[in-house]
C-alpha positions as CSV (number, residue, x, y, z in Angstrom):
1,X,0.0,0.0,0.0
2,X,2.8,2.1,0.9
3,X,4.8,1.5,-2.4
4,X,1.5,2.7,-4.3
5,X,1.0,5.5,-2.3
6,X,4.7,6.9,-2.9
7,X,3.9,5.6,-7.0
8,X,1.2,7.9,-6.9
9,X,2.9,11.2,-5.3
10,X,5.8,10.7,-7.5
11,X,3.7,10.2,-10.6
12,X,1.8,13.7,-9.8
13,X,4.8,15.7,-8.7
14,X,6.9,14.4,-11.9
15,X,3.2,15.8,-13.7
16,X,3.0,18.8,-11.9
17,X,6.6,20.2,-12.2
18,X,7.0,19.6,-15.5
19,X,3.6,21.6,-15.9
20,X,5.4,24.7,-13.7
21,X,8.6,24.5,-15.6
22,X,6.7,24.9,-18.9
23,X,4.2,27.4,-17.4
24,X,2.8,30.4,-19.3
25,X,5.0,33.7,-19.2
26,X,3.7,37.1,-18.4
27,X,2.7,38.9,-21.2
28,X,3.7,42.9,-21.1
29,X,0.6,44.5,-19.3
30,X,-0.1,46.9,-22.3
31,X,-1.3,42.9,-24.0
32,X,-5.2,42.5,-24.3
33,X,-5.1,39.1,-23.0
34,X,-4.4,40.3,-19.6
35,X,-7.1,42.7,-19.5
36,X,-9.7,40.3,-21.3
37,X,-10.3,37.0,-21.9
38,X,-12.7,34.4,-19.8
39,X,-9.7,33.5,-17.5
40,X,-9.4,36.8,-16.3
41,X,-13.0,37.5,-15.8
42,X,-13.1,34.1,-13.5
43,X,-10.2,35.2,-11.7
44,X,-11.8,39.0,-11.1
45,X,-14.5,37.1,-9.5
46,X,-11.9,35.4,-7.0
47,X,-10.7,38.3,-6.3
48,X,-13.6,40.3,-5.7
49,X,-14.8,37.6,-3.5
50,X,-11.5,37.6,-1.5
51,X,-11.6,41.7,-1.1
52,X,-14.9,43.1,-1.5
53,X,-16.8,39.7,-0.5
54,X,-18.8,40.4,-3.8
55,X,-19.3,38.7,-7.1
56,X,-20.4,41.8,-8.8
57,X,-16.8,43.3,-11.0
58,X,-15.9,47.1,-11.7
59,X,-15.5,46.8,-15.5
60,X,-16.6,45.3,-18.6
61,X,-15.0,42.6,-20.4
62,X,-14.9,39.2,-22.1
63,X,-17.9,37.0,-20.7
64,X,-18.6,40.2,-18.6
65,X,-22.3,41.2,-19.1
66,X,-23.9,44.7,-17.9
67,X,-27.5,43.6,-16.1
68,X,-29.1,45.7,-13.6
69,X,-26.6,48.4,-13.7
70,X,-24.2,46.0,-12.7
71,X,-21.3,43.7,-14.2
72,X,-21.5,40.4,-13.9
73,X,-19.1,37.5,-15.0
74,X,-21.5,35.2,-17.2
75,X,-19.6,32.1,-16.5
76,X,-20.4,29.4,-13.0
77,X,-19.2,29.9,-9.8
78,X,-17.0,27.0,-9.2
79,X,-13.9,27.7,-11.2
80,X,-13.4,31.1,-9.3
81,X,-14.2,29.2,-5.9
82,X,-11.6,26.9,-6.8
83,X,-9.0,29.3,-7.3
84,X,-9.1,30.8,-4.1
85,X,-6.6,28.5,-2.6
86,X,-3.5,29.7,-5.0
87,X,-4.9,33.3,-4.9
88,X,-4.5,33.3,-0.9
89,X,-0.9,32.1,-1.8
90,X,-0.5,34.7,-4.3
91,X,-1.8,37.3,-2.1
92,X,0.3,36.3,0.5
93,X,3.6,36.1,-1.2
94,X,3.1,39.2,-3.6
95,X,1.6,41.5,-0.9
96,X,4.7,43.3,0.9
97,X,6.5,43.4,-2.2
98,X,7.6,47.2,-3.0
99,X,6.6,47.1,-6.7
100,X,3.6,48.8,-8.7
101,X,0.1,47.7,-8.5
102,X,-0.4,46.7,-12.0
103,X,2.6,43.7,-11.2
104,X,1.5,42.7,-8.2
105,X,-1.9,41.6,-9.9
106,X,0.0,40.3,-12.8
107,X,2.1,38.4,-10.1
108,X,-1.1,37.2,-8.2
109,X,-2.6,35.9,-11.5
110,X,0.2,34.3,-12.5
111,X,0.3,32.4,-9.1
112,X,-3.8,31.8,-9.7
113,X,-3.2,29.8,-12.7
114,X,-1.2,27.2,-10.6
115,X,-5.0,26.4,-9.8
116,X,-5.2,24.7,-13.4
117,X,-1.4,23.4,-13.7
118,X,-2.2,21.5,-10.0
119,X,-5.8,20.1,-11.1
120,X,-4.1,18.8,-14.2
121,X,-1.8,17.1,-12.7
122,X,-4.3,15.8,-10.1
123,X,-6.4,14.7,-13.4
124,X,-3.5,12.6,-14.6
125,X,-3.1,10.7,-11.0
126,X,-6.8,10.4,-11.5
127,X,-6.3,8.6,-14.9
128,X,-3.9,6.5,-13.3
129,X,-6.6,4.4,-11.4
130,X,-9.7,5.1,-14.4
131,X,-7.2,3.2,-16.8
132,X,-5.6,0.8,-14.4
133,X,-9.3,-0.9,-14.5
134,X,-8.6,-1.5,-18.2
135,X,-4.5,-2.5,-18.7
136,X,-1.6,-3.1,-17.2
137,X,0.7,-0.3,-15.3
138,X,2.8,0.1,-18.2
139,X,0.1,0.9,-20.6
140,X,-2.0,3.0,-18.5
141,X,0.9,4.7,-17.6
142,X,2.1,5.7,-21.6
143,X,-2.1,6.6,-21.5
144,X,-1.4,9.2,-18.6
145,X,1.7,10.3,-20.8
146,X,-0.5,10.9,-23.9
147,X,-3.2,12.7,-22.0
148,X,-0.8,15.1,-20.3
149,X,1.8,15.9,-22.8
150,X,0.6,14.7,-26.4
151,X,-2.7,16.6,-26.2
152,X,-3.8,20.1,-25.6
153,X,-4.4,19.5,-22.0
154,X,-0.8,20.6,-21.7
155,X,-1.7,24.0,-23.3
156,X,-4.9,24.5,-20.8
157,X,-2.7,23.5,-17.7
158,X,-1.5,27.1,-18.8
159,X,-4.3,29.2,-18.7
160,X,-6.8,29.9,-15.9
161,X,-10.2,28.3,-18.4
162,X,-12.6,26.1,-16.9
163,X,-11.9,23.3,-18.5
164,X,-9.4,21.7,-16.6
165,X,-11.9,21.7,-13.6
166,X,-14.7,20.2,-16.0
167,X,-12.1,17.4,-17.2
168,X,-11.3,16.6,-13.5
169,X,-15.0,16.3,-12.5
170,X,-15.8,14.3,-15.3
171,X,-13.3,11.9,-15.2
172,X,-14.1,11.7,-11.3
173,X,-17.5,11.0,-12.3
174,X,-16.6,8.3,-14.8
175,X,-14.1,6.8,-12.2
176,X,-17.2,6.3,-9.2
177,X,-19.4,5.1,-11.9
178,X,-17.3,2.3,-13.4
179,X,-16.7,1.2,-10.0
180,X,-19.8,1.7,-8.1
181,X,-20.7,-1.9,-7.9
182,X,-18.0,-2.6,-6.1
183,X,-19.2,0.3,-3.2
184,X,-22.4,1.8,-3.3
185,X,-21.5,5.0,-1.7
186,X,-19.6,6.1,-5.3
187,X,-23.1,7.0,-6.0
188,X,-23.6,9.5,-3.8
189,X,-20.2,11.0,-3.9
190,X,-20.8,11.0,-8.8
191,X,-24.1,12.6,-8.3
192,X,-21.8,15.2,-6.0
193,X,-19.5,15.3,-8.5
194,X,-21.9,16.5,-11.2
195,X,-23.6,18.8,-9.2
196,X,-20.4,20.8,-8.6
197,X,-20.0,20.6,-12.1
198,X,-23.0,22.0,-13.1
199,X,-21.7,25.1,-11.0
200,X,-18.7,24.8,-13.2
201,X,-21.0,24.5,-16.4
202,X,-24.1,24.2,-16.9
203,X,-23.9,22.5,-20.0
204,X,-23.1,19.0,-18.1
205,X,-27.1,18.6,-16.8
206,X,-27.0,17.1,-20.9
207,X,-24.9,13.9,-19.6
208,X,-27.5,13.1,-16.6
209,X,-29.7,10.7,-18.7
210,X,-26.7,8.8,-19.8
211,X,-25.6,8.7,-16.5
212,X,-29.2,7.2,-15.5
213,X,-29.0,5.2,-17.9
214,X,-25.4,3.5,-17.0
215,X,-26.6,3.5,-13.7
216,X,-30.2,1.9,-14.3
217,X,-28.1,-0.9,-17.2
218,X,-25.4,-1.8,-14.8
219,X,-27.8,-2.7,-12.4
220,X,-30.2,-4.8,-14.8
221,X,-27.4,-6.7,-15.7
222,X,-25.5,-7.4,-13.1
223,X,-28.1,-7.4,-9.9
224,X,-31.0,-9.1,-8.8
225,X,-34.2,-7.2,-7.6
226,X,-33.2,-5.4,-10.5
227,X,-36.1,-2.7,-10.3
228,X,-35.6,-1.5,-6.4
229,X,-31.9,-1.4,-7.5
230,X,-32.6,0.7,-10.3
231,X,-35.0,3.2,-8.6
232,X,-32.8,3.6,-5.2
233,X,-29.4,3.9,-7.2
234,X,-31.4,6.7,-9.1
235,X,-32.9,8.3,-6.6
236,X,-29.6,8.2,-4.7
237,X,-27.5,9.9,-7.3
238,X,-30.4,12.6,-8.1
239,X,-30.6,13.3,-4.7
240,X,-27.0,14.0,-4.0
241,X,-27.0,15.5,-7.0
242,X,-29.7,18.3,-6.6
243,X,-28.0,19.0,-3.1
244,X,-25.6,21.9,-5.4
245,X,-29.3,22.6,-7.3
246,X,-29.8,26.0,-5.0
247,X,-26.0,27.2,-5.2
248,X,-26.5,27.1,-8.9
249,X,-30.0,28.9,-9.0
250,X,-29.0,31.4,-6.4
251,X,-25.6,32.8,-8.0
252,X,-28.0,32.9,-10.9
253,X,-31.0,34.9,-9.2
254,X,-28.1,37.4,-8.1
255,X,-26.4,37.8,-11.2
256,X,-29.6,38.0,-13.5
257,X,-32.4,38.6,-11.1
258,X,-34.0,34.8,-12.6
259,X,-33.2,31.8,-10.8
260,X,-33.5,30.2,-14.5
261,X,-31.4,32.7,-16.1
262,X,-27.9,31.2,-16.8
263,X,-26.1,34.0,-18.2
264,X,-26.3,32.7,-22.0
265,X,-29.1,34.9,-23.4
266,X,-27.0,38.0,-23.5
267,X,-25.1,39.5,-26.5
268,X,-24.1,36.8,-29.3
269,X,-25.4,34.1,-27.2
270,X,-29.2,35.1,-27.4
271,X,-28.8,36.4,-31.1
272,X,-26.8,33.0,-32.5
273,X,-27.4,30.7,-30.1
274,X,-27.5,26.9,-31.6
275,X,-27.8,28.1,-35.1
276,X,-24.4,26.8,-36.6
277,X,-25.0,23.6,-39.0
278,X,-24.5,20.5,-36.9
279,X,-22.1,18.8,-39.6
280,X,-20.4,22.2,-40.2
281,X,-19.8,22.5,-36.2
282,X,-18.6,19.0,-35.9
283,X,-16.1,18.9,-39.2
284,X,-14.9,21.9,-37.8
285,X,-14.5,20.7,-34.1
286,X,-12.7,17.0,-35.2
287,X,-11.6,17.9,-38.9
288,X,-10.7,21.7,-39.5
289,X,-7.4,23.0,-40.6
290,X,-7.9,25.4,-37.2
291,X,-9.5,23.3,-34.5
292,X,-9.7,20.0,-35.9
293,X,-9.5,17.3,-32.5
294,X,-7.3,14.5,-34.8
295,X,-4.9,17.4,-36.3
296,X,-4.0,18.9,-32.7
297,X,-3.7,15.6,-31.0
298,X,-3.0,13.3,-33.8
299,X,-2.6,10.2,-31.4
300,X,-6.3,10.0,-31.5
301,X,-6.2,8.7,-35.0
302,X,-4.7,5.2,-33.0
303,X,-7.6,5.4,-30.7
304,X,-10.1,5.9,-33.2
305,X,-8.7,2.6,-35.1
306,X,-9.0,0.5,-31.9
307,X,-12.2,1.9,-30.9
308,X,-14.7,-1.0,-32.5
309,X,-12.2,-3.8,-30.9
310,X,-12.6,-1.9,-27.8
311,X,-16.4,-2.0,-27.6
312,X,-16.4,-5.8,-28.0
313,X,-13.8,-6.4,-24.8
314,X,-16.0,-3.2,-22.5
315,X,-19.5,-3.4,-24.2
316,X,-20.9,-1.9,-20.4
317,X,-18.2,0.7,-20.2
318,X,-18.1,1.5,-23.8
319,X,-21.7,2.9,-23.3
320,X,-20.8,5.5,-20.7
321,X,-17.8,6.8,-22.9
322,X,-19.5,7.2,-26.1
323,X,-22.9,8.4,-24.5
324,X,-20.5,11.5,-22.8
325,X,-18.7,11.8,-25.6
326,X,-21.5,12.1,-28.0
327,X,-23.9,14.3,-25.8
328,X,-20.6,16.9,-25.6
329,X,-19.7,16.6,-29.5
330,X,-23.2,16.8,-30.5
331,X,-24.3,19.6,-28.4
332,X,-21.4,21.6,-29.1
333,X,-21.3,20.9,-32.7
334,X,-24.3,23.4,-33.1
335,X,-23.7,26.1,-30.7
336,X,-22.4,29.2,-32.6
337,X,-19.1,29.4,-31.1
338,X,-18.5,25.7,-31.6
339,X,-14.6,26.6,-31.7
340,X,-14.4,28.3,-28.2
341,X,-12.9,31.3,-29.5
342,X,-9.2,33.1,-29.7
343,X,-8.1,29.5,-28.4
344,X,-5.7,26.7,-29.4
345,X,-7.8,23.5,-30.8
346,X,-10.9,22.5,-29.8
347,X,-10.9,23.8,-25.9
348,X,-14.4,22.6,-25.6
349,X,-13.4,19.2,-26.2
350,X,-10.4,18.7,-23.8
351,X,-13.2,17.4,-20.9
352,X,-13.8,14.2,-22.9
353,X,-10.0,13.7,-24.0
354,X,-9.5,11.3,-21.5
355,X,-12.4,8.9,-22.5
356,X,-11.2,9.1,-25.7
357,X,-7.6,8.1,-25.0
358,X,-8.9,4.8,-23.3
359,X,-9.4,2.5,-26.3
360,X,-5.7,3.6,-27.2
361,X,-4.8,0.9,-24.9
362,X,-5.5,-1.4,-27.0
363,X,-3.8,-0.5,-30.0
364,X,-0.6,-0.1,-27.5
365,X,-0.8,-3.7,-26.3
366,X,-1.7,-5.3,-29.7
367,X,2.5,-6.1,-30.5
368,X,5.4,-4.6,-31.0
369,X,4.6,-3.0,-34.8
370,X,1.8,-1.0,-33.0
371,X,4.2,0.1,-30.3
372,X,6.3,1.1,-32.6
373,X,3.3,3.2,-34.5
374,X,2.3,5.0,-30.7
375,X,5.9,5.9,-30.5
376,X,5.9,7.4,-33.6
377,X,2.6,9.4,-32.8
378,X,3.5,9.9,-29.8
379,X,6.3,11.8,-30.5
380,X,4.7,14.3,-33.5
381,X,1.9,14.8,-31.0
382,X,4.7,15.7,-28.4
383,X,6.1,17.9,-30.6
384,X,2.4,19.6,-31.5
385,X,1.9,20.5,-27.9
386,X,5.3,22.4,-27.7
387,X,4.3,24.3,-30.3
388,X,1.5,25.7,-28.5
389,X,3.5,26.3,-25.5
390,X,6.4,27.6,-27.2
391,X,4.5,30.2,-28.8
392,X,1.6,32.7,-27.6
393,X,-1.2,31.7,-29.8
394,X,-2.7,35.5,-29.2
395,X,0.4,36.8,-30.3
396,X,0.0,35.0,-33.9
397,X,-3.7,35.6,-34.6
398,X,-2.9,39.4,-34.1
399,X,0.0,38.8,-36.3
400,X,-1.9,36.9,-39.1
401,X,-4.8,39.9,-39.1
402,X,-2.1,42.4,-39.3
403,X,-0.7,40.8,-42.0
404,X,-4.1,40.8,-44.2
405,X,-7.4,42.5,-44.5
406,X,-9.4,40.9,-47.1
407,X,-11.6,38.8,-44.9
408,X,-14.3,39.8,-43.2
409,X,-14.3,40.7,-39.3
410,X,-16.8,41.2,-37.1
411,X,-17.8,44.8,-36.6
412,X,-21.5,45.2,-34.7
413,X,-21.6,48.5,-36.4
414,X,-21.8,47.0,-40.1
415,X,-22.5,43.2,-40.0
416,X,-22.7,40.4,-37.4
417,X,-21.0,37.4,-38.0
418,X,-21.6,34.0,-36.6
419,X,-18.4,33.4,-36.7
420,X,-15.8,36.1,-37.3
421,X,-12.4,33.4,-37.4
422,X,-13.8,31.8,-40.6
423,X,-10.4,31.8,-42.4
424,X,-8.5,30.7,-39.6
425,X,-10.7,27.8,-38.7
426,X,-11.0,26.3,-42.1
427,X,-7.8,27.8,-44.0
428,X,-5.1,26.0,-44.1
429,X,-2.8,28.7,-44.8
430,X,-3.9,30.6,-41.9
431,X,-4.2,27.7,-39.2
432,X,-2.5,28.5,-36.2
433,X,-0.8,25.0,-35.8
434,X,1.3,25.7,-39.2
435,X,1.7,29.7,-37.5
436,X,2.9,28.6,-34.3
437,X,5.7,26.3,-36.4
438,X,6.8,29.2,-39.1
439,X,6.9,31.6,-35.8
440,X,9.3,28.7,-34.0
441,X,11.4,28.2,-37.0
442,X,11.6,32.4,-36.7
443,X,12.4,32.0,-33.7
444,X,15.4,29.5,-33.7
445,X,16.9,31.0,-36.6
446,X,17.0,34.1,-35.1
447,X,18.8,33.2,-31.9
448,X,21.2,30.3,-33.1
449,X,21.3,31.1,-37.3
450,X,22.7,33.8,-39.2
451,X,20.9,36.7,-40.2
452,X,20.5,35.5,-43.7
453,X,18.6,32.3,-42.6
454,X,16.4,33.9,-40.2
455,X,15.6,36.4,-43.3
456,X,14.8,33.6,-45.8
457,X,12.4,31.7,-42.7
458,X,10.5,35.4,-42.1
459,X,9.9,35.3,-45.8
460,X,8.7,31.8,-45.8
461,X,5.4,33.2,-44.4
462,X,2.4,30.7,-44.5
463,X,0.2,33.0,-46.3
464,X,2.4,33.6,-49.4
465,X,0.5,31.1,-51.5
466,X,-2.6,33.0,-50.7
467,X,-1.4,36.6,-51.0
468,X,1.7,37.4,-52.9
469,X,2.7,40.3,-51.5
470,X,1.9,39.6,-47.8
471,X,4.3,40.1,-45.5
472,X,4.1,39.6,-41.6
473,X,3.9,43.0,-39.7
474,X,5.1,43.4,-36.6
475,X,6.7,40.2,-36.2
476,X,8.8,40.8,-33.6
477,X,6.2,41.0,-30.7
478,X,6.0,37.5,-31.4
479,X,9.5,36.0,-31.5
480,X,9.7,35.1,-27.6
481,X,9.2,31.8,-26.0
482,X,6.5,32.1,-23.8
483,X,7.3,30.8,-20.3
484,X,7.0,31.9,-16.9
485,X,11.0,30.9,-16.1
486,X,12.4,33.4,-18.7
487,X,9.3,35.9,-19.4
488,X,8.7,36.6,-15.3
489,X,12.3,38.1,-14.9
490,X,12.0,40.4,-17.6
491,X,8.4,41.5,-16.4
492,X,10.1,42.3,-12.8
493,X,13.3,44.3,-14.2
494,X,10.5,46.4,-16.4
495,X,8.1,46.9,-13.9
496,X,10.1,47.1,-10.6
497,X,9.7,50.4,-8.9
């Protein structure tokens, strides 16, 4: 017990540093993305909370809507509740420190998004005993590898989205559920689970029926007095569930004034709503040149090949996964921002990346030709995610619409656009995956090549074959690699009274 115990610690602080090594840097604070963006509207909530024990915030903003004469963040409350801890610990350390304002919230943010970087890691111990139930320790722990480092969860360990909190509860949902025959009580504590996560999103109350449906099928099969089962394992889980039922209405009856009001009928959200075409929404989210799921973690191609083999070994468990997986694809592939906006891949996905990793497993253990094949995908998917590390995505989209001005933009004063990133979801050319590798070849030339290299890569701009005469503008606010370790220095010396 003792040598698992220590497997575990070791497996989530190997995890974890790696995560703070590679952590985001701190953008200049004259950058947008410090003073918008959904991760900073969560974490004004925290901090509101903390120091004027409100949730209402001073200011307008991405996901912050004007109601009532006040602003309010649109997004649920759990993601800025959770945050709290690292934020006290910001607080703490940054507070005496003789330097300006501005840093010192910089500096406390920065220490916020530990929040995601330490539930990611906490995710991947997680894995650790969801795929344990399925393989061996040497495959389930190359399946905690490729979660962490081959995919985009890497990327959202970064940034303070909610995501990494959705993807945690989820997959400690899925974990009581696979194993609630085996103690009843992992009932109570999944329908928990999902009510938290509800205050996280409120798009997860679309995965209760296939939850009561697991739930009420497990029991059929495998129990006697199969109806009393059925109605008392349901009742249990809706029970515990509905426990979080008045948090959630009563954050939304102070935000909106309606205890049914849940902060998406405002703006772009009331006006588009679930208008975009469900096969456009779901090439884009698993296809696109911009967001496609199998072109920014390409691994998923080997799970996707092992995925009928899988079903016929874990029929019963092969139901919850594609149930979750489907109810999130399908509901997603029609809501107007299908993409998740100035983002790297398909954000909205990364909850269900786990699940789909699982059948991966299979392909691993089929013989040594296959393992030869993960490797190989491994790696390029390795190299993928340090691309979007390396880089800060922001910095190339405002480089790319620099750099051109034929398509269309939004502009609520002359059109309104369901989607105002059309090119750079579904044009090659402009997808931020090939961006992010011309702006790291830029990038390495400069430093370690001559100047005549470095020229010749600038000029190798992905858009030449689209526009002739395009040329990148303002390059060089790009050219940095974008972690903490060598940007945070360089902040202080600037800032530093």
């Amino acid at each position: 017990m003792n040598e698992k115990k220590c497997s575990s610690v070791k497996l989530f602080l190997v995890i974890f540093i790696i995560y703070v090594l590679t952590s985001k840097g701190a953008p200049r604070l004259d950058k947008p993305e410090f003073i918008y963006g959904d991760p900073v509207t969560m974490f004004m909530v925290t901090e509101n909370l903390i120091n004027k024990k409100t949730i209402f915030l001073n200011r307008a903003g991405s996901g912050i809507l004007f109601v009532n004469e006040r602003y309010v963040s649109k997004y649920g409350i759990a993601q800025s509740l959770v945050n709290i801890p690292f934020y006290l610990m910001g607080k703490i350390l940054i507070e005496r420190l003789k330097i300006s304002h501005d840093l010192k919230t910089y500096l406390v943010f920065s220490i916020t998004t530990l929040t995601n970087i330490f539930l990611t890691a906490l995710t991947g111990l997680l894995l650790m005993k969801i795929y344990k139930k399925f393989f061996d320790y040497k495959v389930s722990l190359f399946l905690v590898i490729t979660y962490c480092f081959a995919t985009f969860s890497w990327f959202y360990s970064r940034v303070l989205f909610s995501e990494p909190l959705q993807t945690f509860l989820l997959m400690l949902i899925f974990y009581l559920l696979i194993n609630f025959d085996r103690d009843r009580k992992f009932i109570l504590l999944s329908g928990i689970a999902l009510g938290i996560l509800i205050n996280t999103k409120i798009i997860f109350i679309m995965i209760l029926p296939v939850i009561l449906f697991y739930i009420s099928f497990i029991n059929f099969k495998k129990r006697n007095n199969k109806l009393r089962l059925i109605l008392s394992d349901n009742f249990t889980f809706l029970c515990s569930f509905s426990i979080f039922i008045p948090c959630l209405l009563w954050y939304n009856f102070i935000r909106f004034g309606s205890l049914f009001e849940f902060g998406y009928n405002y703006d772009l959200d009331r006006i588009f709503g679930f208008s975009t075409p469900f096969w456009v929404g779901l090439y884009g989210l698993l296809f696109s040149s911009g967001k496609g799921l199998f072109l920014y973690s390409p691994i998923l191609i080997l799970s996707l090949i092992s995925f009928k083999r899988f079903i016929e070994i874990y029929p019963i468990e092969s139901i919850l996964i594609l149930g979750i997986s489907v109810m999130i694809i399908s509901i997603y592939s029609s809501w107007w921002c299908w993409s998740g906006g100035w983002c790297w891949g398909p954000r909205f996905l990364l909850p269900i990346l786990p699940l789909l990793i699982i059948p991966l497993g299979i392909f691993l253990k089929a013989g040594s030709t296959n393992k030869i094949i993960f490797i190989i995908f491994l790696c390029f998917s390795i190299f993928i995610q340090i691309l979007s590390i390396s880089i800060n995505s922001d910095d190339y989209t405002r480089l790319m619409r620099r750099s051109i001005g034929y398509f269309p933009r939004y502009n609520p004063s002359m059109n309104l656009l369901r989607d105002d990133q059309l090119d750079e979801h579904f044009i090659p050319e402009l997808s931020p995956l090939i961006g992010h590798f011309w702006l790291f070849k830029c990038l390495f030339s400069k430093s370690f090549l001559n100047e005549r290299v470095y020229y010749k890569v600038l000029m190798d701009f992905p858009l030449r074959t689209l526009f002739q005469t395009s040329k990148p503008i303002g390059i060089e606010s790009a050219l940095y690699l974008d972690f903490a370790l060598i940007q945070m220095p360089l902040l202080w010396k600037n800032y530093k009274k």
